[in-house]
N, C-alpha and C positions, 0 to 999 in steps of 0.2 A: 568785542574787544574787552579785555579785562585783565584782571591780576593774578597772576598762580603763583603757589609756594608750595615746595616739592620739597620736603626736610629727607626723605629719599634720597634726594639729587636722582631720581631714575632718569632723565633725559641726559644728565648734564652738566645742569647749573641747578640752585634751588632756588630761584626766586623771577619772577620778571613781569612781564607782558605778553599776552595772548592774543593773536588774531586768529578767528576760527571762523569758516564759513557753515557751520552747524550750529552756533551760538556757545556759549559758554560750557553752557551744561551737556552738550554732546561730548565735549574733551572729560567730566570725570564722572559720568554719567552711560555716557552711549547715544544719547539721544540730544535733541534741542531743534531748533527754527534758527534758519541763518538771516544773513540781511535781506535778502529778496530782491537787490540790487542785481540787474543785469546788465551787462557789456562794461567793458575795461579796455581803454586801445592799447596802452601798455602792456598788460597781461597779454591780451590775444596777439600783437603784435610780437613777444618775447615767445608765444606757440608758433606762429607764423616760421619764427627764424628755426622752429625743430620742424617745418614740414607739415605742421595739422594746422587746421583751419577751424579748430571750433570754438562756436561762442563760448564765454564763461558767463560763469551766474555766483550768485550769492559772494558777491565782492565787496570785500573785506579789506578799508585802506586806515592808516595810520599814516598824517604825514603835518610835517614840520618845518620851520627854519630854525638855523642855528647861525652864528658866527665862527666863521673857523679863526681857533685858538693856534692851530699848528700845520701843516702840510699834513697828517695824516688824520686818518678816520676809522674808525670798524664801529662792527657789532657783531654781538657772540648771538646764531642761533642755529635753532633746529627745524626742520619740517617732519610734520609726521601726516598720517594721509588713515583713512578708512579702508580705501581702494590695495591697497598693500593688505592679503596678497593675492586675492581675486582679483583681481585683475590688472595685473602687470601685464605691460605691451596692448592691452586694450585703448579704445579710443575715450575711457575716462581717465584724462590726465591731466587730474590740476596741477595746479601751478602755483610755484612765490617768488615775488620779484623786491630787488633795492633799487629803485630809480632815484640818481642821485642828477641834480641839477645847479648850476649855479656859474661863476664867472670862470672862461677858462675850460670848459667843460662843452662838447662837441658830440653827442651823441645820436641816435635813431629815433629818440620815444621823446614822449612831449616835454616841452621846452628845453628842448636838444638834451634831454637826460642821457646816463650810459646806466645797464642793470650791473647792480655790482654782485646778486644771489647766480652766483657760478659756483660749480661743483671744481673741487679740488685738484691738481693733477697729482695722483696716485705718482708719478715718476720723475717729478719734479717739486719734492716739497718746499712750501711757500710760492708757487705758482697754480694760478687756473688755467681749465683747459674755457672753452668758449661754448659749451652746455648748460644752460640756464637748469635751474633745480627744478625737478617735477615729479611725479610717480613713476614716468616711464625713462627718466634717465638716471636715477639714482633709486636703487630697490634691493632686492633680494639677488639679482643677475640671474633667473630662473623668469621663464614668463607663467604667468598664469595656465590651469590645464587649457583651457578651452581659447587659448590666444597663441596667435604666431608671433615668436621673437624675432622676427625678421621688421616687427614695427617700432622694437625698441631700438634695433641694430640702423632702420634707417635714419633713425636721430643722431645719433652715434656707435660707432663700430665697436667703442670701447665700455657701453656699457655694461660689462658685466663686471668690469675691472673694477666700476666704481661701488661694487657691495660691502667693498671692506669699509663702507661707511654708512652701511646701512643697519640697524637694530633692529630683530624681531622682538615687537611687543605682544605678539598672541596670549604669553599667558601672565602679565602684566596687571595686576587689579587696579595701582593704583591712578589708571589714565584709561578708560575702558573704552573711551572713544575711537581711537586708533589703535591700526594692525603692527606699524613699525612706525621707525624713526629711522630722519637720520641722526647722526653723531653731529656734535657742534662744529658747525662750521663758522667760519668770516667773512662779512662782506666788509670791505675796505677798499681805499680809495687812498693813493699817494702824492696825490697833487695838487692840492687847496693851495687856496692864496690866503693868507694871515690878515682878518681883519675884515673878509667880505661873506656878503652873508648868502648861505646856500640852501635849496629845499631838497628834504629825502620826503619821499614817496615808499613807503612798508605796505606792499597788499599780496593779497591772498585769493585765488578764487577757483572757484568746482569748475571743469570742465567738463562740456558735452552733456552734463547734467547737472542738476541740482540737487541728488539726494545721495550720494556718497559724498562724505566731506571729508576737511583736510585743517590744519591748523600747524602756523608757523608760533615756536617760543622765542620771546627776543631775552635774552640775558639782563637782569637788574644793574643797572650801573657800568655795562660793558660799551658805552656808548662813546 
């Protein structure tokens, strides 16, 4: 976990917070050591709901309480991945989740959290569809040569629709670590109670392996 500043703005936004499951220096470098932490029930649990079953490793959590100020929430970010573009539709498919929890709040994952890191719907803007962010549901909408799209289609039938938010960073110097990006997304939440205090859960983690990694950017001050 750490700090980037992008006077670029290549992803985005120029400034924030980084969780990376290859450690720091993999995001502007190429390389680095992640956490070594294995298993997330959140994370694998939000895989579960696309259909895979596999462990994750090198999990990567940032998490907090706040008081809510107002009935809404967000946070501005992006997911970018190594695995983009060798192997889309393969079975290395991390993952980033918002597990947000608190009063009022009813959810699957631990202490009844809901994930708020949902892909966009393309045809309904300002609505999500119910596809959690990952490599194989948000990417190029091409699968990898050597993989069947039929593994990205049984997560969702629509993902190819969702590439118009996806960025090739191939020839990209100044982030060497990853293949693409997505485009800045939002995770938010409209239903807080004013005055009670709630926990967000920010993690990250390699799936099926541990040495293709992935790294989510959280926005400075979009919180």
């Amino acid at each position: 976990i750490g700090y980037f500043f992008d006077p670029g703005n290549t992803i985005g936004f120029d400034e924030g917070i980084i969780l990376s499951t290859g450690g720091i220096e993999f995001v502007s470098k190429g390389n680095g050591v992640g956490s070594g932490v294995s298993g997330d029930p959140d994370l694998e649990l939000a895989l579960n709901e696309i259909n895979l079953t596999w462990p994750v490793y090198n999990v990567t959590i940032l998490e907090f309480d706040f008081i809510a100020s107002s009935e809404d929430m967000l946070f501005n970010y992006v997911f970018g991945s190594s695995e983009y573009t060798a192997w889309t539709c393969s079975q290395f498919n991390d993952i980033f989740g918002f597990f947000l929890s608190g009063p009022g709040i009813a959810g699957p994952y631990s202490d009844n959290a809901v994930n708020l890191a949902y892909i966009p719907d393309p045809n309904n803007p300002g609505q999500y569809t119910n596809t959690p962010v990952a490599v194989n549901t948000v990417n190029s909408g091409t699968a990898s040569e050597s993989f069947d799209p039929q593994n990205c289609s049984d997560i969702d039938s629509n993902w190819q629709d969702y590439s118009i938010y996806w960025v090739d960073n191939y020839y990209q110097s100044e982030i060497l670590g990853i293949d693409g990006f997505t485009t800045p997304f939002k995770a938010e939440y409209n239903n807080l109670i004013c005055g009670e205090t709630y926990h967000i859960k920010l993690a990250i983690a390699d799936a099926s392996d541990s040495a293709l990694n992935s790294v989510g950017f959280l926005e400075a001050n979009s919180f």
